[in-house]
C-alpha positions as protocol buffer text, in pm:
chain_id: "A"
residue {
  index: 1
  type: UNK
  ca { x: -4058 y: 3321 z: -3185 }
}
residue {
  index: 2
  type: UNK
  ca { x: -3730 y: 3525 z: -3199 }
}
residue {
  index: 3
  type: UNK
  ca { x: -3522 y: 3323 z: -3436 }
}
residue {
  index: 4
  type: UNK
  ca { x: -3201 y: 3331 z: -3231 }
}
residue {
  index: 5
  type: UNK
  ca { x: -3426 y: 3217 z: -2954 }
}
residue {
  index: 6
  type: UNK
  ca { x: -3524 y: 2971 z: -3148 }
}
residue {
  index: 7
  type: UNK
  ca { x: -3185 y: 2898 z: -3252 }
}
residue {
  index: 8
  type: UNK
  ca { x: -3038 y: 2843 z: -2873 }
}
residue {
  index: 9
  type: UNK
  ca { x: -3258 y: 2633 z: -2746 }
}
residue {
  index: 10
  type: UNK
  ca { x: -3154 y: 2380 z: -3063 }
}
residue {
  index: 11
  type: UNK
  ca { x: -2831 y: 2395 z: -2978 }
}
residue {
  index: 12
  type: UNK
  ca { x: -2862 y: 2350 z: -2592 }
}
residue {
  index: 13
  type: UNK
  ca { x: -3131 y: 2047 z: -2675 }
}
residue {
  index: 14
  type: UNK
  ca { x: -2839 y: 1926 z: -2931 }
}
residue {
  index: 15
  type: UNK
  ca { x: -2572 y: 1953 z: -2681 }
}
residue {
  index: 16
  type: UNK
  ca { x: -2764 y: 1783 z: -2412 }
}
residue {
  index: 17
  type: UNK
  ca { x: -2875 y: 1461 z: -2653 }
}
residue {
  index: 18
  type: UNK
  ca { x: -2492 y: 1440 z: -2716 }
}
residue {
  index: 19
  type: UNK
  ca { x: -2357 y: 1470 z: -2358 }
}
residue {
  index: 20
  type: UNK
  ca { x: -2618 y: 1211 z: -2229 }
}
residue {
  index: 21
  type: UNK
  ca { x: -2525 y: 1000 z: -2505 }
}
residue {
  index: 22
  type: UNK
  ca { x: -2120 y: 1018 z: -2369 }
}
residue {
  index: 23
  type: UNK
  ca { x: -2123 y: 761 z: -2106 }
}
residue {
  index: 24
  type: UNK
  ca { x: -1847 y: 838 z: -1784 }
}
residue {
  index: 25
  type: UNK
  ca { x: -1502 y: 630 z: -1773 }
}
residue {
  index: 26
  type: UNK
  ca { x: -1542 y: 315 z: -1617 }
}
residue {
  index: 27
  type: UNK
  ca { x: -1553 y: 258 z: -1230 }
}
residue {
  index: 28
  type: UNK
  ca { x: -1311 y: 299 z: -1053 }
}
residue {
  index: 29
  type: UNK
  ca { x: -1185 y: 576 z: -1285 }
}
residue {
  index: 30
  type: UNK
  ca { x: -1370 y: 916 z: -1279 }
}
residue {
  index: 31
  type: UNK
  ca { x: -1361 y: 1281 z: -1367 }
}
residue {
  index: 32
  type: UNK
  ca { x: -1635 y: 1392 z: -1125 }
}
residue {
  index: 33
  type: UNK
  ca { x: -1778 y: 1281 z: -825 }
}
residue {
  index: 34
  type: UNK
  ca { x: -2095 y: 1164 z: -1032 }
}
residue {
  index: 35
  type: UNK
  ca { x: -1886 y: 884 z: -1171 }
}
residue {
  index: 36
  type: UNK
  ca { x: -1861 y: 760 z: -844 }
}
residue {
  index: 37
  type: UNK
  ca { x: -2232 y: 741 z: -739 }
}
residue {
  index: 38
  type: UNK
  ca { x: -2239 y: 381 z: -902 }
}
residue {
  index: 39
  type: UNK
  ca { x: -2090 y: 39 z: -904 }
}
residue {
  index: 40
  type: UNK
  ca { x: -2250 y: -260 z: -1130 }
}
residue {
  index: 41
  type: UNK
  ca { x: -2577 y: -74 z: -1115 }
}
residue {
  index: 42
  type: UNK
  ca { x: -2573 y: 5 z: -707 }
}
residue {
  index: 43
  type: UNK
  ca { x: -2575 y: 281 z: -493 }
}
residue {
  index: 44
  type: UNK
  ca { x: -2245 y: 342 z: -379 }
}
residue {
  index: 45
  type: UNK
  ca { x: -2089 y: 665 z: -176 }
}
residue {
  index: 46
  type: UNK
  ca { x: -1700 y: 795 z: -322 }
}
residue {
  index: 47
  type: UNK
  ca { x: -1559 y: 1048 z: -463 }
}
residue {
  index: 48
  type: UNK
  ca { x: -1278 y: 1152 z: -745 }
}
residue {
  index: 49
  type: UNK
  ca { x: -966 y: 1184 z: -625 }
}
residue {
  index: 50
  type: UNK
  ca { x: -684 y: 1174 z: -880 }
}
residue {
  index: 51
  type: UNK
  ca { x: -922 y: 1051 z: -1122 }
}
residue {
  index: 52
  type: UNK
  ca { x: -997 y: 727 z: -934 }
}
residue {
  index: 53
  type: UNK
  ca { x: -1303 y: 648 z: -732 }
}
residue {
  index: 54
  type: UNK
  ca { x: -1203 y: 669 z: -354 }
}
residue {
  index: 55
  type: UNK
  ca { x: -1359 y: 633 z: -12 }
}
residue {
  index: 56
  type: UNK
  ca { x: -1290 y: 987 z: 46 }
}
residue {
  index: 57
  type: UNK
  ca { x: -1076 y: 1325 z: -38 }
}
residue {
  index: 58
  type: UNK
  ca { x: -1093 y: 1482 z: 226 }
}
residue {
  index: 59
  type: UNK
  ca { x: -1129 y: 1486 z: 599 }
}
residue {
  index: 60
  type: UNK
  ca { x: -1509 y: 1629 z: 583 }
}
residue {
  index: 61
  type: UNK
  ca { x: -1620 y: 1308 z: 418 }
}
residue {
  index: 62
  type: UNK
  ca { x: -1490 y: 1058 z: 661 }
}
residue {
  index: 63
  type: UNK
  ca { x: -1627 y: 1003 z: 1031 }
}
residue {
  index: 64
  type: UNK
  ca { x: -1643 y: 1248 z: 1348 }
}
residue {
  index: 65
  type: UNK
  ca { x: -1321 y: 1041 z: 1456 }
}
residue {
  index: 66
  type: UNK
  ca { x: -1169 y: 968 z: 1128 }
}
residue {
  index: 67
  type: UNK
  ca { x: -969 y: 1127 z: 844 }
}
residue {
  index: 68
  type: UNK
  ca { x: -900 y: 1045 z: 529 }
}
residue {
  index: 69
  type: UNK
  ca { x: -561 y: 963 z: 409 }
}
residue {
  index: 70
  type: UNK
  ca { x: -469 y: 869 z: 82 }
}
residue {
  index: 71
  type: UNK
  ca { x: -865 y: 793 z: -36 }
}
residue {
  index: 72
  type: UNK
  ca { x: -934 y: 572 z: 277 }
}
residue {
  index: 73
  type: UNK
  ca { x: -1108 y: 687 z: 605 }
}
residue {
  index: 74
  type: UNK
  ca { x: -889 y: 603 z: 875 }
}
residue {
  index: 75
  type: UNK
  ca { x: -990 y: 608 z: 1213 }
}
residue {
  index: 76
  type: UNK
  ca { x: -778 y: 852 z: 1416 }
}
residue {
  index: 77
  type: UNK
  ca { x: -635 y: 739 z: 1787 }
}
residue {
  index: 78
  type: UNK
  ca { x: -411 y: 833 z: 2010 }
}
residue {
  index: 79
  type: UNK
  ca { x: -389 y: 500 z: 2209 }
}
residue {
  index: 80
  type: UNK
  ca { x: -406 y: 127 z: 2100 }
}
residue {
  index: 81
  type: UNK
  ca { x: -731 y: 120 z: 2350 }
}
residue {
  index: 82
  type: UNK
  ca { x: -925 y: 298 z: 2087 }
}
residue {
  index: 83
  type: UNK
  ca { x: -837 y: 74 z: 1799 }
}
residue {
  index: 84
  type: UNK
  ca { x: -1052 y: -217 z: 1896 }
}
residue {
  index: 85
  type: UNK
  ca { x: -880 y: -569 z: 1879 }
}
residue {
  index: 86
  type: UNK
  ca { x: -673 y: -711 z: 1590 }
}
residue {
  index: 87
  type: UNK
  ca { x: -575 y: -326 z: 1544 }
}
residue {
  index: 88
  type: UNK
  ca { x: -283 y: -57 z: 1693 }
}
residue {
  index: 89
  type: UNK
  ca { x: -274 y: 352 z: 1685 }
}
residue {
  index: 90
  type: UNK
  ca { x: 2 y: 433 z: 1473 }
}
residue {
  index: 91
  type: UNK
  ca { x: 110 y: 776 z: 1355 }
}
residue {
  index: 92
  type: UNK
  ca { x: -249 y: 944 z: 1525 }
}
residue {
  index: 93
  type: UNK
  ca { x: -468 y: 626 z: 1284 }
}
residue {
  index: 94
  type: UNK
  ca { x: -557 y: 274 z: 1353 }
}
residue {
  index: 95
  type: UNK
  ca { x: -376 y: 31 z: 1157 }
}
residue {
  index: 96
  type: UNK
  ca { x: -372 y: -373 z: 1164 }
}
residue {
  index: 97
  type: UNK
  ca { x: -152 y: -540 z: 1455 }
}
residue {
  index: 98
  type: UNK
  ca { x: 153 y: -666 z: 1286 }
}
residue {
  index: 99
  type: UNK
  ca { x: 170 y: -967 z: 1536 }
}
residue {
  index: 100
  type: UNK
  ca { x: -50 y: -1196 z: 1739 }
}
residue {
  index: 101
  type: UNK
  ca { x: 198 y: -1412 z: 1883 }
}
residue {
  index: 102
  type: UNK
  ca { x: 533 y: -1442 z: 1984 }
}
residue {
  index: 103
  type: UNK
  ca { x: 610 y: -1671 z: 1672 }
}
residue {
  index: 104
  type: UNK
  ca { x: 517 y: -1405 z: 1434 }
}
residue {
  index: 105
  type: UNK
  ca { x: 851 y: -1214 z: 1549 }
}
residue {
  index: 106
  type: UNK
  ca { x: 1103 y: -1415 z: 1531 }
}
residue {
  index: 107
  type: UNK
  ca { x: 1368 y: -1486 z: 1741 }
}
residue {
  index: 108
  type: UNK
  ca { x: 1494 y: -1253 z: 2000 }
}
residue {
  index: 109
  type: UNK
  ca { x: 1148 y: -1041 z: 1997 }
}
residue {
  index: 110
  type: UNK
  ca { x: 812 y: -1062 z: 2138 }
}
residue {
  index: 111
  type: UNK
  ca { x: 430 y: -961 z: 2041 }
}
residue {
  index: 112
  type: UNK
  ca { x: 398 y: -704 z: 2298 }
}
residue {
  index: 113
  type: UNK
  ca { x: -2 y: -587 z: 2231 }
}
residue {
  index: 114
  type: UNK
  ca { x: -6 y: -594 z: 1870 }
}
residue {
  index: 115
  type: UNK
  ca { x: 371 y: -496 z: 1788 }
}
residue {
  index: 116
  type: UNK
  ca { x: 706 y: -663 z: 1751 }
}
residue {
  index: 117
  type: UNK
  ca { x: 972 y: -565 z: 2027 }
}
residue {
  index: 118
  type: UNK
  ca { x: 1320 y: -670 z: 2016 }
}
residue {
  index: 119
  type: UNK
  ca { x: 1433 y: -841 z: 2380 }
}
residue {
  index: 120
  type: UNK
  ca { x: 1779 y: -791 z: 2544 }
}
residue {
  index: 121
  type: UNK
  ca { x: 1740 y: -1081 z: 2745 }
}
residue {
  index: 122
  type: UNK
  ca { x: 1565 y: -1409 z: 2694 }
}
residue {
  index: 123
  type: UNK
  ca { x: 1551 y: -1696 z: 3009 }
}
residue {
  index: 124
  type: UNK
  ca { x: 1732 y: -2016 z: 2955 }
}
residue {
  index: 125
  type: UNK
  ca { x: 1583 y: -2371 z: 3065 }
}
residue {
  index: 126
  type: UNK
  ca { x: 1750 y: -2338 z: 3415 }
}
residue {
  index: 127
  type: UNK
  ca { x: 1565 y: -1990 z: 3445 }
}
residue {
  index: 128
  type: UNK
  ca { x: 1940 y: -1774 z: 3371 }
}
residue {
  index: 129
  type: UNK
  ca { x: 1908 y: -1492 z: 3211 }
}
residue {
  index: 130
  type: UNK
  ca { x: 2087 y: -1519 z: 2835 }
}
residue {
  index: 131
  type: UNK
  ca { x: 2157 y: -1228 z: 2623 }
}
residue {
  index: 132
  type: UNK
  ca { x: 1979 y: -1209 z: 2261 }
}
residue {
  index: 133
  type: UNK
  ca { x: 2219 y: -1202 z: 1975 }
}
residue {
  index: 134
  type: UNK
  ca { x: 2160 y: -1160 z: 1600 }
}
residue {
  index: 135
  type: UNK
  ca { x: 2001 y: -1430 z: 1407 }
}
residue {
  index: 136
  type: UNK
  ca { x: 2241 y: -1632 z: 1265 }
}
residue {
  index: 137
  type: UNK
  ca { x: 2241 y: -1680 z: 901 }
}
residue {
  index: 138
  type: UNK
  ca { x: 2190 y: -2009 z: 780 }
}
residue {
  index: 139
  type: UNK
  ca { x: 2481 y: -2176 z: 571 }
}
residue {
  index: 140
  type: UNK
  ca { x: 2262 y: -2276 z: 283 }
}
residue {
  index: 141
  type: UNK
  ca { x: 2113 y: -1954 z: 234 }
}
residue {
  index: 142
  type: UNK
  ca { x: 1983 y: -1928 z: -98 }
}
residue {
  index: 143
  type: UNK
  ca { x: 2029 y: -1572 z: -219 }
}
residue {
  index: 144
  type: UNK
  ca { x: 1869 y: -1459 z: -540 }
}
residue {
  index: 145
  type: UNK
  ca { x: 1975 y: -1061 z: -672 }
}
residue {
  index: 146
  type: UNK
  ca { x: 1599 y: -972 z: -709 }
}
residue {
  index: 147
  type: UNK
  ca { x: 1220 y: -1029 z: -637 }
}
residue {
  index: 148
  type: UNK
  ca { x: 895 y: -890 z: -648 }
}
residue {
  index: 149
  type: UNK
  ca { x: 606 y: -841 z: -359 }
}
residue {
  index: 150
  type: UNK
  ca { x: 264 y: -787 z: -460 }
}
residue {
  index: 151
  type: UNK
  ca { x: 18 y: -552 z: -328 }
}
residue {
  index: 152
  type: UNK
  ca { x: -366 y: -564 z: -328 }
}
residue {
  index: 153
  type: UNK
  ca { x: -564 y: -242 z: -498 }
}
residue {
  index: 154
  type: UNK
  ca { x: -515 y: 83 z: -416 }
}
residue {
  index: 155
  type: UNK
  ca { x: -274 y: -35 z: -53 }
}
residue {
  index: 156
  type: UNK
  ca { x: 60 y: 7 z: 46 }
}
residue {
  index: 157
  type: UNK
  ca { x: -31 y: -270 z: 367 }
}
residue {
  index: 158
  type: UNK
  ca { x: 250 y: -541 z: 260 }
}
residue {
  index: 159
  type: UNK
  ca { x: 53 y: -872 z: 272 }
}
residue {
  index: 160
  type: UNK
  ca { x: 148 y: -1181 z: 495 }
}
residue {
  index: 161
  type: UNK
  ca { x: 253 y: -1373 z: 185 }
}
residue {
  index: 162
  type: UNK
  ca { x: 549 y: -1116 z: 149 }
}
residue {
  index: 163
  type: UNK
  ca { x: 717 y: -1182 z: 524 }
}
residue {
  index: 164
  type: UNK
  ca { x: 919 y: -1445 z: 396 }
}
residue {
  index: 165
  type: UNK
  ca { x: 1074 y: -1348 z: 72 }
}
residue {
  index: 166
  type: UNK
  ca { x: 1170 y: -1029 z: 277 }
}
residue {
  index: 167
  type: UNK
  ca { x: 1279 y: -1206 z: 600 }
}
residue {
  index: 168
  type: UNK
  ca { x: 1528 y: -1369 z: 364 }
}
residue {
  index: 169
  type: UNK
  ca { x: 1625 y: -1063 z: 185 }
}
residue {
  index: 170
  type: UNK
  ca { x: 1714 y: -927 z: 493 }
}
residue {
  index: 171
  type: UNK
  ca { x: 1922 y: -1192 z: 597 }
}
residue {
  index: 172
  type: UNK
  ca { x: 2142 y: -1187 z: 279 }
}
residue {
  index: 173
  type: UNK
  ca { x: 2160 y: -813 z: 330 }
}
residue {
  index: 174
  type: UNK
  ca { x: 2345 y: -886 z: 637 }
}
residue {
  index: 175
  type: UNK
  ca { x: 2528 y: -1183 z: 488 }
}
residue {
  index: 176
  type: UNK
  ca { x: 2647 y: -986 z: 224 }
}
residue {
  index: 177
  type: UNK
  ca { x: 2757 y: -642 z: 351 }
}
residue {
  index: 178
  type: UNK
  ca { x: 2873 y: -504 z: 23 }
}
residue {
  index: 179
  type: UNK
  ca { x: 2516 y: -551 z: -102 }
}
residue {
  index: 180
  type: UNK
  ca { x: 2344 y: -239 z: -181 }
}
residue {
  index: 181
  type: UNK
  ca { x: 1941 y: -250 z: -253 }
}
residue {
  index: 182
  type: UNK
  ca { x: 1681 y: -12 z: -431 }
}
residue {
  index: 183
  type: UNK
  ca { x: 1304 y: -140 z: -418 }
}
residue {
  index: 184
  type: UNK
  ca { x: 1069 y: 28 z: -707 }
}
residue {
  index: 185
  type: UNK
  ca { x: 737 y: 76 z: -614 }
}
residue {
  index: 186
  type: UNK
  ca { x: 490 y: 16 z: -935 }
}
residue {
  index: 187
  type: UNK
  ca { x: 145 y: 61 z: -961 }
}
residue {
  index: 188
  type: UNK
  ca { x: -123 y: -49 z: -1216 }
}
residue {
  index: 189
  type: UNK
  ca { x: -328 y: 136 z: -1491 }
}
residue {
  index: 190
  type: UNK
  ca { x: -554 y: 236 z: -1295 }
}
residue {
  index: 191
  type: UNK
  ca { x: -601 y: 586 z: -1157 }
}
residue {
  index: 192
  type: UNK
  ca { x: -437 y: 952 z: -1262 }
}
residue {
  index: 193
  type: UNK
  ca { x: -7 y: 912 z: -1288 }
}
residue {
  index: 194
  type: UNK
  ca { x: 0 y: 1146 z: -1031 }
}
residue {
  index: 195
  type: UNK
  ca { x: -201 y: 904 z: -798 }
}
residue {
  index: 196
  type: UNK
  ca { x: 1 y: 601 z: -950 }
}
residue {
  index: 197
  type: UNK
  ca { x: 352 y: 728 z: -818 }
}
residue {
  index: 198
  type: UNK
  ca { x: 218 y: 830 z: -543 }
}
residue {
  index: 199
  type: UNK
  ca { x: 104 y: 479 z: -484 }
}
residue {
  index: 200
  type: UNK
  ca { x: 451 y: 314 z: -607 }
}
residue {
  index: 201
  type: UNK
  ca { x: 627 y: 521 z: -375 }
}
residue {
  index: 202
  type: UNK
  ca { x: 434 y: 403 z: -51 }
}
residue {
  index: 203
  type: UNK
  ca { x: 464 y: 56 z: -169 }
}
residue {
  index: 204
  type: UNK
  ca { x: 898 y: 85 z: -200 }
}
residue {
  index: 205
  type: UNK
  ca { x: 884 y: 298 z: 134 }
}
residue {
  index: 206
  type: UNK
  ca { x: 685 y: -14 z: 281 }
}
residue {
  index: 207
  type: UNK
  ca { x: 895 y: -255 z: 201 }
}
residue {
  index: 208
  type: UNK
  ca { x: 1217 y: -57 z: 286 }
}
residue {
  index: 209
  type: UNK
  ca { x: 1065 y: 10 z: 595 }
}
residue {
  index: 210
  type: UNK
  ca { x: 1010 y: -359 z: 693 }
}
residue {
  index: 211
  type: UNK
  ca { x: 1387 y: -439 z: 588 }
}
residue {
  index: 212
  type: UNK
  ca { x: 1540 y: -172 z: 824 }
}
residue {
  index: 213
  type: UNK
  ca { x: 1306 y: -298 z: 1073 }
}
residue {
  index: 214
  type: UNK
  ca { x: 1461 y: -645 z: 1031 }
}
residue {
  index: 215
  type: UNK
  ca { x: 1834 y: -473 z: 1106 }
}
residue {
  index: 216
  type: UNK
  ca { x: 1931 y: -338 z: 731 }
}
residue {
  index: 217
  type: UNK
  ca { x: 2099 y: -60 z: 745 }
}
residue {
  index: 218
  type: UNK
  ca { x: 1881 y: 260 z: 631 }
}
residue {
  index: 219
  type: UNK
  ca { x: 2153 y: 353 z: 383 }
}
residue {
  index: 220
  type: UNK
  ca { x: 2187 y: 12 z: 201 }
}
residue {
  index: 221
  type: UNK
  ca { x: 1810 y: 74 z: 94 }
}
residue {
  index: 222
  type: UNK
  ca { x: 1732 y: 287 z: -189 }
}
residue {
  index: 223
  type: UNK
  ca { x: 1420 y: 338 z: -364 }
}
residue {
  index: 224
  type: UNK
  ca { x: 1205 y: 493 z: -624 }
}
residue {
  index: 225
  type: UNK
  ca { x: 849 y: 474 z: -813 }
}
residue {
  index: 226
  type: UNK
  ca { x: 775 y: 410 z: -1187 }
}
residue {
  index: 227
  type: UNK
  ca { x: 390 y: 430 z: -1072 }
}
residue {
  index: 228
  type: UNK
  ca { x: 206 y: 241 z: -1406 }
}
residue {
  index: 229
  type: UNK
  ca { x: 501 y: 343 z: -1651 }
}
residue {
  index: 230
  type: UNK
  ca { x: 646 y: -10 z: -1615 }
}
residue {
  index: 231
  type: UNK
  ca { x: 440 y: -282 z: -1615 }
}
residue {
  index: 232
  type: UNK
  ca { x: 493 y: -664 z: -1660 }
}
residue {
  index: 233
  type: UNK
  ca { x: 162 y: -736 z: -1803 }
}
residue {
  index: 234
  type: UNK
  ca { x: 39 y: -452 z: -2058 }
}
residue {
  index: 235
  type: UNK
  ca { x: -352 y: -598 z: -2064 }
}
residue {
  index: 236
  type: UNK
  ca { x: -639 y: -447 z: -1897 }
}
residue {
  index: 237
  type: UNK
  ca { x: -752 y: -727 z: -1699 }
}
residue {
  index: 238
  type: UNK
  ca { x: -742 y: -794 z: -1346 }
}
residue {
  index: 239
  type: UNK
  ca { x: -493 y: -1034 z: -1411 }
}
residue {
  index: 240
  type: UNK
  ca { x: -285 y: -780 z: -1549 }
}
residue {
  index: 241
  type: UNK
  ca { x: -394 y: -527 z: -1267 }
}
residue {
  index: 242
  type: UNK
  ca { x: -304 y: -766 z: -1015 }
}
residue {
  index: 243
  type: UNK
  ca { x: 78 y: -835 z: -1224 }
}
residue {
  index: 244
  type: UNK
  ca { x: 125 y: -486 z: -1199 }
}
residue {
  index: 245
  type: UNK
  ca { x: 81 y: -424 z: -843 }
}
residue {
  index: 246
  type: UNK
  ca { x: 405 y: -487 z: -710 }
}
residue {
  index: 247
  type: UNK
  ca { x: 747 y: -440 z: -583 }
}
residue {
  index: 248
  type: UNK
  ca { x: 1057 y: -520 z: -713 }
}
residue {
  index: 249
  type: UNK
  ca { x: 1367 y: -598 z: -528 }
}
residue {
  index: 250
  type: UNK
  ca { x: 1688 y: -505 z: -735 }
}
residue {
  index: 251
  type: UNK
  ca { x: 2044 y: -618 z: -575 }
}
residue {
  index: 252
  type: UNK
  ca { x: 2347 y: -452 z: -685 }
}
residue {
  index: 253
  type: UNK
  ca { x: 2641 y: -703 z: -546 }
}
């Protein structure tokens, strides 16, 4: 046999022994869509996107009526009809219902199918009309210059646990006019830096977003992402992950 022949085929059998032998980063991070084939020895279907395993990266790889935003397959709508209960179309994708009830609101607004609206009006005892003013803030409210909200992997959603550390926020925000606030979005270790303040950013937009909603002024609320360069807990645990996933709220009086 031709020695150089001879010669290649060593080196390709070499090189092959050597990259079978170099096992993939572990799930969810990836390089390839082939690291994201498996999942504690199962069969699972995602793909690499930003070197994290993800439902999807791109439209092609969600449903007929979906697309794929941010990794997750999303269905698209264009009326709340379409959705299927517990669920609203917003932005052109079905999201979760932020209320059930008119308790979930607070005062002065009403669940009206799946969303909070504000009322002018609300109907006293004697069946009068009476106009809806402001909440009024509470004497003894207890206002601290920062906190945190935690997210779940790989979301932006804010979770129900979150409602009232930002309800009162929002209240001392309008107690305290001089107050200005800047949420940081942070993300953990998991997943490309690109991905991560991507990630961080949704999660301060998110909360800013739910404070303006409550009646903060857009311009009192500033924010910014660290994605994973910050985080409280440095391990590689999901107790660390789940430390890291946050938001902090930073007051400047």
């Amino acid at each position: 046999m031709n020695p150089l022949r001879v010669l290649l085929v060593v080196v390709a059998t070499l090189g092959g022994l050597v990259l079978s032998g170099c096992p993939g980063p572990e799930y969810p991070k990836c390089e390839s869509d082939d690291h994201c084939k498996k999942k504690d020895g199962k069969a699972i279907n995602e793909y690499c996107l930003f070197g994290q395993c993800q439902q999807c990266a791109k439209d092609a790889q969600c449903g007929a009526d979906q697309r794929c935003n941010k990794g997750r397959c999303e269905k698209t709508c264009t009326t709340d009809d379409q959705c299927g209960t517990g669920n609203i179309c917003t932005a052109g994708a079905c999201t979760k219902a932020q209320c059930k009830s008119d308790d979930a609101c607070g005062k002065g607004a009403t669940c009206d199918a799946g969303r909070c609206k504000r009322t002018a009006m609300t109907i006293g005892p004697d069946g009068t009309p009476i106009p809806v003013g402001p909440d009024p803030v509470p004497s003894d409210l207890k206002c601290d210059l920062r906190g945190r909200v935690p997210f779940d992997f790989n979301v932006s959603d804010l979770r129900p646990d979150s409602r009232a550390l930002l309800d009162n926020f929002a209240k001392c925000m309008k107690k305290n006019t001089g107050w200005k606030l800047k949420v940081e979005g942070h993300a953990d270790e998991r997943g490309t830096p690109e991905f991560n303040l991507s990630l961080g950013e949704s999660r301060a937009k998110a909360v800013r977003k739910y404070l303006v909603n409550l009646g903060v002024e857009e311009n009192r609320v500033g924010f910014v992402s660290y994605g994973e360069e910050k985080p409280i807990d440095p391990g590689s645990s999901e107790e660390a992950w789940s430390a890291n996933r946050r938001a902090e709220l930073v007051v400047t009086p």
